[in-house]
Residue frames relative to the residue before (quaternion, step in Angstrom):
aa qw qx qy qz dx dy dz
X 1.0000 0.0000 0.0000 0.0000 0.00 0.00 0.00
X 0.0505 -0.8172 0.5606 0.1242 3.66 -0.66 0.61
X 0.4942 -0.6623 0.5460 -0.1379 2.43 -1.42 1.75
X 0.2129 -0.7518 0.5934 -0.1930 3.55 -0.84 2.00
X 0.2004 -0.7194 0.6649 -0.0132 3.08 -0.64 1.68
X 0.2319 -0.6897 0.6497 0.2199 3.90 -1.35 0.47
X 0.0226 0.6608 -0.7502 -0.0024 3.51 -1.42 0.79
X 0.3935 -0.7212 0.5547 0.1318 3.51 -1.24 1.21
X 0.0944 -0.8087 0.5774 0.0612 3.18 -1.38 1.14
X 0.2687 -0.8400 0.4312 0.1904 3.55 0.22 1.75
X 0.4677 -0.4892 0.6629 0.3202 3.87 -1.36 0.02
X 0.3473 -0.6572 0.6539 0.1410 2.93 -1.73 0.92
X 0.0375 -0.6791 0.6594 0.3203 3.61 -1.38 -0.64
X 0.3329 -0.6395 0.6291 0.2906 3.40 -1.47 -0.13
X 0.7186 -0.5954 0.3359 0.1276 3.05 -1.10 1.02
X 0.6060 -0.0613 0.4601 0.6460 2.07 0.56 -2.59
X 0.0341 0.7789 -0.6257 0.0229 3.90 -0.73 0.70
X 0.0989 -0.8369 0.5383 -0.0098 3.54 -0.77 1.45
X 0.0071 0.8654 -0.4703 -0.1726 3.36 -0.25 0.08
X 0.2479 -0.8746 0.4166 -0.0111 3.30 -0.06 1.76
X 0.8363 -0.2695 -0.0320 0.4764 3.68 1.22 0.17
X 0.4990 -0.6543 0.4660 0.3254 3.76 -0.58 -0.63
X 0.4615 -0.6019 0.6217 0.1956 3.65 -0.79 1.26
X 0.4808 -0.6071 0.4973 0.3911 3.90 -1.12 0.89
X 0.5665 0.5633 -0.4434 0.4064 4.23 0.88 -0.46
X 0.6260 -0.4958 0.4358 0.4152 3.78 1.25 -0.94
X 0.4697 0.6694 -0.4167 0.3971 3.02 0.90 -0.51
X 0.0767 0.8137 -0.5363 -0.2105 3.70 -0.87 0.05
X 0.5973 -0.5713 0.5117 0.2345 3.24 -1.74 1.05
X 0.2051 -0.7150 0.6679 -0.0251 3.14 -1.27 1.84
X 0.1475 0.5365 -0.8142 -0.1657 3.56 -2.08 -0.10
X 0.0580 -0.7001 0.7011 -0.1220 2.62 -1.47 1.83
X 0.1381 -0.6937 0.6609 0.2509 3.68 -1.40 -0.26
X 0.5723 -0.7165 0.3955 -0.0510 2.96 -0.95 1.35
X 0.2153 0.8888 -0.4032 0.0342 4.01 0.07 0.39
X 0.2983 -0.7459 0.5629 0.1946 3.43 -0.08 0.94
X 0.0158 -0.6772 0.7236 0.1326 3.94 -1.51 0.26
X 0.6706 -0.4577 0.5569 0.1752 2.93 -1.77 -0.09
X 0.5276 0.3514 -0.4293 0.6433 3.96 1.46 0.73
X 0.5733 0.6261 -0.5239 0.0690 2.95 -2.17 0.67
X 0.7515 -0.4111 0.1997 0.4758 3.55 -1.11 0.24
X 0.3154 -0.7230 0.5981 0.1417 3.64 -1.72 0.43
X 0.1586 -0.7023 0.6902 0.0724 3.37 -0.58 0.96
X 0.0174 0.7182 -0.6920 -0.0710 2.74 -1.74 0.95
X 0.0724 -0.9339 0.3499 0.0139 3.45 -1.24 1.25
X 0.0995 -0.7938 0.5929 0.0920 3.83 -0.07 0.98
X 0.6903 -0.5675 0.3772 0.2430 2.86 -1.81 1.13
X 0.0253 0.6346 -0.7439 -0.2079 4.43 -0.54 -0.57
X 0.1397 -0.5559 0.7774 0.2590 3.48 -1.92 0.63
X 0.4669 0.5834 -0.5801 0.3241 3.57 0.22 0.07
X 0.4338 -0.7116 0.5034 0.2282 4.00 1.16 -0.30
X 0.4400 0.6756 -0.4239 0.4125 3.23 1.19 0.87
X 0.0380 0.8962 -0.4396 -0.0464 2.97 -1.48 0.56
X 0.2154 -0.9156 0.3087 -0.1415 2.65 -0.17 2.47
X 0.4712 -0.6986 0.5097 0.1734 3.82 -1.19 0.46
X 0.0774 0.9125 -0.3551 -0.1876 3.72 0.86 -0.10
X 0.7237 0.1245 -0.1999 0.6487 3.49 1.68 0.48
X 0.1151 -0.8017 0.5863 0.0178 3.65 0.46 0.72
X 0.5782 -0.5466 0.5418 0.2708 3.13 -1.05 0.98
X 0.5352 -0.4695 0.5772 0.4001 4.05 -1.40 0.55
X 0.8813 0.2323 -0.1200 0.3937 2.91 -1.74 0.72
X 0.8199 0.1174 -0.3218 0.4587 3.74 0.62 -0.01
X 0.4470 -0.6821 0.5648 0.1261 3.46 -0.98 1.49
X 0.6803 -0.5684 0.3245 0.3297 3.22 -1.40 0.64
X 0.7300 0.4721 -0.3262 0.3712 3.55 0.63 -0.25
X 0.6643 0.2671 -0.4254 0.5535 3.38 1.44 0.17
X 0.3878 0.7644 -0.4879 0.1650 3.63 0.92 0.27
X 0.3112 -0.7555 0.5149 0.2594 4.16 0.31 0.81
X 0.6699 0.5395 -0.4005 0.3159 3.54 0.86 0.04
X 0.6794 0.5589 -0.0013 0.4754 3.06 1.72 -1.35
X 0.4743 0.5137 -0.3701 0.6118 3.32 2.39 -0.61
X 0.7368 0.4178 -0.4636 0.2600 3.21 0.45 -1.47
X 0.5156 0.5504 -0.4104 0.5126 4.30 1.13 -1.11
X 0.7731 0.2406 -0.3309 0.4847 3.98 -0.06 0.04
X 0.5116 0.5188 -0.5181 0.4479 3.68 0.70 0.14
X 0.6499 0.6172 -0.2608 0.3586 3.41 0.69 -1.43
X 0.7457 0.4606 -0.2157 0.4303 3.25 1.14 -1.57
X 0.7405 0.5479 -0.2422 0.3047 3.31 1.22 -0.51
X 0.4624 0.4790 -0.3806 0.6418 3.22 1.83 -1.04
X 0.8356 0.3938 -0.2656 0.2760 3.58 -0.64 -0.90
X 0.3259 -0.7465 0.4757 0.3319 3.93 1.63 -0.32
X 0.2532 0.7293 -0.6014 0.2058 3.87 0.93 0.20
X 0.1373 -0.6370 0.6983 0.2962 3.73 -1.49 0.16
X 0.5608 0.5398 -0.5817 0.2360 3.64 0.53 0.07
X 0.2391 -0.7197 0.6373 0.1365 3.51 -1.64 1.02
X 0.2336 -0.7471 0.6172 0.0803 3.39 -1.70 0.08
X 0.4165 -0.7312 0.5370 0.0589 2.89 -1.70 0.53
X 0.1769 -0.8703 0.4589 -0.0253 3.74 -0.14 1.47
X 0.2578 0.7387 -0.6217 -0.0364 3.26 -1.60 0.97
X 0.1473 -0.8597 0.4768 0.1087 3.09 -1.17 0.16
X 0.4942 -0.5514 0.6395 0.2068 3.09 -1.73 1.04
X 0.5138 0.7664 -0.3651 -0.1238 3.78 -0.75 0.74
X 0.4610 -0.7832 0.4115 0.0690 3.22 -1.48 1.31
X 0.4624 0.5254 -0.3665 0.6131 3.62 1.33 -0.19
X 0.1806 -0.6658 0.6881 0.2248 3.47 -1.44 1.25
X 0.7273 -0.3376 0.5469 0.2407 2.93 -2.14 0.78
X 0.7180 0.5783 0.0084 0.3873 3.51 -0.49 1.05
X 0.7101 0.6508 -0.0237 0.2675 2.94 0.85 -1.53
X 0.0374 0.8487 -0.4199 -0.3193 3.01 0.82 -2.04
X 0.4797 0.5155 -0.6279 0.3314 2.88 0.71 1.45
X 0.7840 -0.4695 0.2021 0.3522 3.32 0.58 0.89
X 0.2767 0.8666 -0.4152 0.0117 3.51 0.90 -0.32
X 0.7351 0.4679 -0.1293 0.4732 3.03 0.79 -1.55
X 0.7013 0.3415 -0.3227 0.5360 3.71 1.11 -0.17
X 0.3963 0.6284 -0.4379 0.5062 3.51 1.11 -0.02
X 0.7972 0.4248 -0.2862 0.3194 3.60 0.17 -1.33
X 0.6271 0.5043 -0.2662 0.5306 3.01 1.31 -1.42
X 0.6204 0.5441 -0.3879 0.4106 4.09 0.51 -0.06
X 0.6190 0.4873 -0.2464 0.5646 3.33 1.08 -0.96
X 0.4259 0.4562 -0.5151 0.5875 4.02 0.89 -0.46
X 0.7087 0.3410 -0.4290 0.4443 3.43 -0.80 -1.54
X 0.6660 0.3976 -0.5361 0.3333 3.78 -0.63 -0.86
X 0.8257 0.4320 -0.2345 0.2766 3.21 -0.06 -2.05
X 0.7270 0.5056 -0.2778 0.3723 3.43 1.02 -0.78
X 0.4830 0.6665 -0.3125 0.4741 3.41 1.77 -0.58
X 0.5741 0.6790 -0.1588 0.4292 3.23 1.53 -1.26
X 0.7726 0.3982 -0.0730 0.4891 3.30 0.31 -1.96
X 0.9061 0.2660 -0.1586 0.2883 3.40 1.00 -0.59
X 0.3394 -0.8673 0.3146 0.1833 2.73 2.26 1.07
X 0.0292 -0.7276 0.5673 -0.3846 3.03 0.63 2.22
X 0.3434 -0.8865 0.2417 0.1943 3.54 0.37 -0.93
X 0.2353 0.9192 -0.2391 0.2063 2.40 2.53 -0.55
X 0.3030 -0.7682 0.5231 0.2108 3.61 -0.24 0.68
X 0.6585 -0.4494 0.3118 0.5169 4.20 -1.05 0.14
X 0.7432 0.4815 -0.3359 0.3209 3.56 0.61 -0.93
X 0.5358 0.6065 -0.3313 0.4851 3.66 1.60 -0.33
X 0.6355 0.4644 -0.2510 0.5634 3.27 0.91 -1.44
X 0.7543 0.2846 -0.3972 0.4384 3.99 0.09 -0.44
X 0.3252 0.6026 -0.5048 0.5256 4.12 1.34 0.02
X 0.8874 0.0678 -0.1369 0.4349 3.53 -0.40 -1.10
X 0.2571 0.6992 -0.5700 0.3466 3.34 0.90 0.60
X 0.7893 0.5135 -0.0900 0.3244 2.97 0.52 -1.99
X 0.6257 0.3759 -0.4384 0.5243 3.58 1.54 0.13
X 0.5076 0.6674 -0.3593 0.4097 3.00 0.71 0.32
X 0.6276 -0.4215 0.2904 0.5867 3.45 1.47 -0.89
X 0.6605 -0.5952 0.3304 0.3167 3.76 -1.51 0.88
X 0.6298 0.4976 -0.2592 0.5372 3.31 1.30 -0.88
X 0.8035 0.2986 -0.4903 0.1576 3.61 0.21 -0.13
X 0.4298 0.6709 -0.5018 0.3366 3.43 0.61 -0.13
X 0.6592 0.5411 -0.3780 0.3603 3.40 0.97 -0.25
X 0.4800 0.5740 -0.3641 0.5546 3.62 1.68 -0.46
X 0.6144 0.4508 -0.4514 0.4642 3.81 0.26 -1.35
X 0.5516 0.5502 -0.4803 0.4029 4.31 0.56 -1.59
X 0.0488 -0.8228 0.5608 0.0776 3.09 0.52 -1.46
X 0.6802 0.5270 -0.1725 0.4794 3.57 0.93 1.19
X 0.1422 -0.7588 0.4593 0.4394 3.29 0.49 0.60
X 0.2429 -0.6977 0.6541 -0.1625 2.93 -1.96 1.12
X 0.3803 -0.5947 0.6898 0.1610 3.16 -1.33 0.86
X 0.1037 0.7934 -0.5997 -0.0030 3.64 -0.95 1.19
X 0.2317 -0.7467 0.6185 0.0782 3.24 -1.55 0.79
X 0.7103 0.3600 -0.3717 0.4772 4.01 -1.28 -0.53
X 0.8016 -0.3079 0.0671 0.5081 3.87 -0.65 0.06
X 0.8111 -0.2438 0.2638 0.4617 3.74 0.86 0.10
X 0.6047 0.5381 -0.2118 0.5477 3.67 1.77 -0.60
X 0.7721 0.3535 -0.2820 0.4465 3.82 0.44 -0.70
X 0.0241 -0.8455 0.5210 -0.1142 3.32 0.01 2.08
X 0.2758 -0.7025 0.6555 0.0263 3.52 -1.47 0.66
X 0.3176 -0.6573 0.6024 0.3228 3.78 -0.35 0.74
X 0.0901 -0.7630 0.6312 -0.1065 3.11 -1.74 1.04
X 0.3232 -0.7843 0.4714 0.2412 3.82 -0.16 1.65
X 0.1616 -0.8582 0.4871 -0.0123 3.24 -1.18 0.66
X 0.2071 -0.8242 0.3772 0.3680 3.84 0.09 0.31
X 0.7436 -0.4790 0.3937 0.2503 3.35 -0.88 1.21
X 0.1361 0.8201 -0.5037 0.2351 3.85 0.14 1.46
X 0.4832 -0.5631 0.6478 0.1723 3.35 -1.85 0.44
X 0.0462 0.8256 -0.5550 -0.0914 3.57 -1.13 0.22
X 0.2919 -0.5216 0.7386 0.3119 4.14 -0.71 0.16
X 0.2057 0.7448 -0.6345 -0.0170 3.50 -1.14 0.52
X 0.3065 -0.8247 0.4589 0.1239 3.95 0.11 1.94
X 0.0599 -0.8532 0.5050 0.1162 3.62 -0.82 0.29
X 0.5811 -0.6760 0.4359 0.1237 3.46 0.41 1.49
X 0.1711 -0.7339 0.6316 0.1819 4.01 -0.61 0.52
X 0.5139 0.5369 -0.4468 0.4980 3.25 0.52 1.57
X 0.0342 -0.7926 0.5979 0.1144 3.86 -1.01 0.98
X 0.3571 -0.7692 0.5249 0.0723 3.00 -0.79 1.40
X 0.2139 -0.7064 0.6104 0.2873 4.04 -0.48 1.08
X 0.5445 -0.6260 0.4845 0.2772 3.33 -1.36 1.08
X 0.7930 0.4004 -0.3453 0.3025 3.88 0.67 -0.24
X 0.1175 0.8212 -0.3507 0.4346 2.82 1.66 0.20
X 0.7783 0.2315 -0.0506 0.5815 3.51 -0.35 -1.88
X 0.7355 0.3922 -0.4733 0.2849 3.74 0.34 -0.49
X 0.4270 0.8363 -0.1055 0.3273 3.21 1.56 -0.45
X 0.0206 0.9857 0.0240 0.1657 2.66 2.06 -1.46
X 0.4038 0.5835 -0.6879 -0.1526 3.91 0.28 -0.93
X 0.6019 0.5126 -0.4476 0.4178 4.23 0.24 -0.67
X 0.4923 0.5790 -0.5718 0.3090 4.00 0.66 -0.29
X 0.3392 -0.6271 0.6702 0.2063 4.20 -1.33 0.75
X 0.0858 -0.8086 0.5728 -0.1034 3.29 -0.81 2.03
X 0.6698 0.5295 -0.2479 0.4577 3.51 1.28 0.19
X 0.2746 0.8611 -0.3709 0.2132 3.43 1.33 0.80
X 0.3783 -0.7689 0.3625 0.3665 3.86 0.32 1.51
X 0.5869 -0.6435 0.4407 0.2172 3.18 -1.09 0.82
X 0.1921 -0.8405 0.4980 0.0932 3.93 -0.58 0.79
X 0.3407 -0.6835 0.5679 0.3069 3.45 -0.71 1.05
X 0.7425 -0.5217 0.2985 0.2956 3.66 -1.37 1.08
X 0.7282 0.4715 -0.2259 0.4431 3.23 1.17 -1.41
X 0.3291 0.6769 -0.4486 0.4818 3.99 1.66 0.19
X 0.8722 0.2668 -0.1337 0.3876 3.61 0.42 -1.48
X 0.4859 -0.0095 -0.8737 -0.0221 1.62 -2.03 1.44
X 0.2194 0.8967 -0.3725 0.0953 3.75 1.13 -0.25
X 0.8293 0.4701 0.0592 0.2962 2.21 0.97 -2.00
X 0.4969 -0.5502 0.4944 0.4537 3.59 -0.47 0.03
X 0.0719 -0.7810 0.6120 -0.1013 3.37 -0.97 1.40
X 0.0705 0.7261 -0.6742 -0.1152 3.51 -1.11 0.30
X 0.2854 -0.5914 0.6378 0.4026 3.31 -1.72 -0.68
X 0.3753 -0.7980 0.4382 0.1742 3.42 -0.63 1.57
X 0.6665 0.4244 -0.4319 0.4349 3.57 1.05 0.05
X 0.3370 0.8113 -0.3869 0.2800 3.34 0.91 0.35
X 0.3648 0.7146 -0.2670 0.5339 3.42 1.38 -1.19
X 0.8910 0.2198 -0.0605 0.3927 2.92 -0.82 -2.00
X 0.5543 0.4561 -0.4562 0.5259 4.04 0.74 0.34
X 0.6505 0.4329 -0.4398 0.4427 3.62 0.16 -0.83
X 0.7220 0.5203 -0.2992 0.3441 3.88 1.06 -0.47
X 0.6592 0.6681 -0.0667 0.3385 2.25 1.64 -1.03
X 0.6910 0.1186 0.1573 0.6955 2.99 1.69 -1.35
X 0.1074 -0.8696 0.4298 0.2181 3.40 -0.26 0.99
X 0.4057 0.7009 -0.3998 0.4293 3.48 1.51 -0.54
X 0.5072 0.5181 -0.4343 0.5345 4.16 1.38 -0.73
X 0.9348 0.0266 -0.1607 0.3155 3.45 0.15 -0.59
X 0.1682 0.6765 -0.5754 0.4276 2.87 0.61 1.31
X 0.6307 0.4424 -0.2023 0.6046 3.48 0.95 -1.52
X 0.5968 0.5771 -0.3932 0.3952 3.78 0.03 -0.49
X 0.8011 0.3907 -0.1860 0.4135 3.11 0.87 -1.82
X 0.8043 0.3226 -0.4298 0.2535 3.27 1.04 -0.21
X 0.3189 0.8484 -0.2373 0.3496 3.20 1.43 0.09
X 0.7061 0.4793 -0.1969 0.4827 3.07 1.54 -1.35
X 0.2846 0.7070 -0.5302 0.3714 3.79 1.38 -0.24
X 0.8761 0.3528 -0.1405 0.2971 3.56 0.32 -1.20
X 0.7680 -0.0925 0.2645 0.5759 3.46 1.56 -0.46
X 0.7689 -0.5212 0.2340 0.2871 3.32 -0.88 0.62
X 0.2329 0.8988 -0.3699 -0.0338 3.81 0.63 0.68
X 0.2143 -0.8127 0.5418 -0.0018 3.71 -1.04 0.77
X 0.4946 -0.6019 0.5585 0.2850 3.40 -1.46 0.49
X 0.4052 -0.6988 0.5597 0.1848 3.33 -1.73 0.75
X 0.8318 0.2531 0.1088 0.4819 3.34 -0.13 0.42
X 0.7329 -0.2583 0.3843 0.4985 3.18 -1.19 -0.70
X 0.2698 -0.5642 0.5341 0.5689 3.60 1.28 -1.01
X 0.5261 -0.0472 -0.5116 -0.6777 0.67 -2.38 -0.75
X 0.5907 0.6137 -0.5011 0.1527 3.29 0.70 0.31
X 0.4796 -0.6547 0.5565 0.1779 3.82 -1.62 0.37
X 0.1530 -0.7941 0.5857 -0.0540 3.41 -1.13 1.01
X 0.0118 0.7553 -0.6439 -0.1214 3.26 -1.46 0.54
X 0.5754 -0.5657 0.5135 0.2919 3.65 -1.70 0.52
X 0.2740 0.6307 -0.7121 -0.1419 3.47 -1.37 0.47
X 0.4598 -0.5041 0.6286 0.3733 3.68 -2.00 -0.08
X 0.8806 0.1171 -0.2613 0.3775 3.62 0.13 0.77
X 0.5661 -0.5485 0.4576 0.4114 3.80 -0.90 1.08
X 0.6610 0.5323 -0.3406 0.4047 3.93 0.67 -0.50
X 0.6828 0.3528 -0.3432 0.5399 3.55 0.78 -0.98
X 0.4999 0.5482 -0.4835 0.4646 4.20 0.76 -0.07
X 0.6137 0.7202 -0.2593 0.1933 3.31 0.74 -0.96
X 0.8440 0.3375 -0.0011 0.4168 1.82 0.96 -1.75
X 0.4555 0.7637 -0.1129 0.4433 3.21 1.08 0.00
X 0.3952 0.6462 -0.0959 0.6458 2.99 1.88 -1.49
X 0.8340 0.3996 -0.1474 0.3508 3.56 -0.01 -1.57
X 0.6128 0.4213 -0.3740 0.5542 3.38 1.17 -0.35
X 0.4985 0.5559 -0.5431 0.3841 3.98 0.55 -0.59
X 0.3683 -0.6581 0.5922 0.2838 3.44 -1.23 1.73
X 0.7989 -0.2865 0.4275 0.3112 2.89 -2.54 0.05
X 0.5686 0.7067 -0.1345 0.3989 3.53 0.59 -0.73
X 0.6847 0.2551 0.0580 0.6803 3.38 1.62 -1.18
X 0.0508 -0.8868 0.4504 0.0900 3.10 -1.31 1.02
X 0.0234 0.8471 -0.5003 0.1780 4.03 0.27 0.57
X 0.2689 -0.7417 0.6141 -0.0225 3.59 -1.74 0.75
X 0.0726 0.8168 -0.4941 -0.2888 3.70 -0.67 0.55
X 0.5526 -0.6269 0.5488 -0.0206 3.54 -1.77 0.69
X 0.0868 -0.7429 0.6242 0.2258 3.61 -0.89 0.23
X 0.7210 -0.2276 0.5556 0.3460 3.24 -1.74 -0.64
X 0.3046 0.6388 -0.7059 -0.0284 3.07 -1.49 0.37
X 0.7588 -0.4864 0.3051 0.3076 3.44 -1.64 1.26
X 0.8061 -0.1096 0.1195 0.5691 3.76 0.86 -1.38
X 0.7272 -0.3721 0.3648 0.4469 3.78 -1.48 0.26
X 0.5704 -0.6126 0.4642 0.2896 3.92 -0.59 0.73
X 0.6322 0.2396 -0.0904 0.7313 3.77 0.84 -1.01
X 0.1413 0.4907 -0.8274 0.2337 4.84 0.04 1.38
X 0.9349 0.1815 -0.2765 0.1288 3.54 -0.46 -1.23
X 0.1914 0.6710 -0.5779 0.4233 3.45 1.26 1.89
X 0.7436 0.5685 -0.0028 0.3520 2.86 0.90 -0.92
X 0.1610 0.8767 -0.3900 0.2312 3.22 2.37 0.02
């Protein structure tokens, strides 16, 4: 009988997303702040001795070789020479798109659990190393903390936060992240802020702009959101988020969002559910 363990992959948000220049490869240079919540996708994983690695519901449209779950289970096996294989599924609630991280969330929560299950040993700084070929966003799941991040999205600093609520709207639209970096109207010359500035400071997300143009249905949500409080894009988008200081005033809020629209609220949480895998 095979036997499926769950491990939870939470959604991030971005505060704040700056983009302060461009690396001569392309890459561009980000300050962001990082926030973990308390919503997202479920992996579930059983063991294969056959040394396989399988997908048992793949998402439409993405084959196994761009699947970030199924890279991250063959990265693991390869850096580390393991023959043990596995079996993948998945519960998922993050849209594709979005920027709340989904797809690098999942593929983090592999690395953990499987680092785990296959008593590999890989310490956090290994696991966020090969995280990071994997994508910019995941090493921030292995960190597993909200963080203040800088160089393309990987060079993180814990950062204290006060324990918050959020409305976060998700648009029926997936926005490819190069796209907006892509951009020529995107603002690449945002001064850089020293950690202890934020929240003080005036903050924006600079790819914002170029979505609301880009996509009007982005700000539509945006605009109505803001009735209640300051609201912003994650990421690339598309989805849009606001702060509250109490699971009631989210609530409520929530309840007014028309039929027509669709969105979820979420707390904070201190670290990644599966940090001390990851020891």
């Amino acid at each position: 009988m095979t036997v499926f363990h769950s491990f939870p992959a939470p959604a991030k948000l971005n505060l704040f997303l700056h983009v302060t220049g461009r690396r001569p490869d392309g890459y561009h240079l980000l300050q962001t702040v990082f926030r973990l919540i308390d919503f997202g996708d479920t992996i579930e994983i059983a063991d294969d001795d056959n040394g396989k690695i399988t997908h048992e519901n793949p998402l439409p449209g993405v084959p196994a070789e761009t699947d970030l779950m199924v890279r991250a289970a063959r990265l693991l096996q390869e850096h580390t020479g393991s023959t043990r294989g596995c079996r993948l599924r998945i519960t998922k609630r993050l849209p594709m798109g979005g920027g709340l991280g989904g797809g690098s969330s999942d593929a983090a929560t592999v690395l953990m659990a499987l680092n785990h299950r296959w008593r590999l040993g890989l310490n956090r700084a290994a696991l966020q190393a090969l995280g990071l070929r994997l994508g910019a966003d995941v090493p921030l799941f292995i960190f597993g903390r909200d963080a203040f991040a800088e160089g393309i999205g990987e060079a993180l600093k814990e950062i204290s936060l006060p324990q918050q609520w959020y409305v976060v709207l998700t648009p029926p639209v997936s926005i490819p992240t190069i796209e907006i970096f892509s951009d020529p109207c995107l603002t690449r010359n945002t001064p850089p802020i020293i950690m202890a500035a934020f929240p003080n400071n005036r903050v924006r997300n600079d790819l914002e702009a170029v979505v609301r143009k880009r996509y009007p249905i982005v700000e539509k949500y945006l605009n109505w959101l803001s009735q209640f409080g300051n609201s912003a894009m994650t990421g690339s988008g598309a989805c849009v988020f606001s702060a509250f200081d109490t699971h009631d005033e989210a609530m409520r809020v929530l309840s007014l969002l028309p039929p027509t629209m669709q969105g979820f609220s979420a707390q904070s949480i201190k670290q990644h559910p599966l940090f001390n895998l990851a020891d």
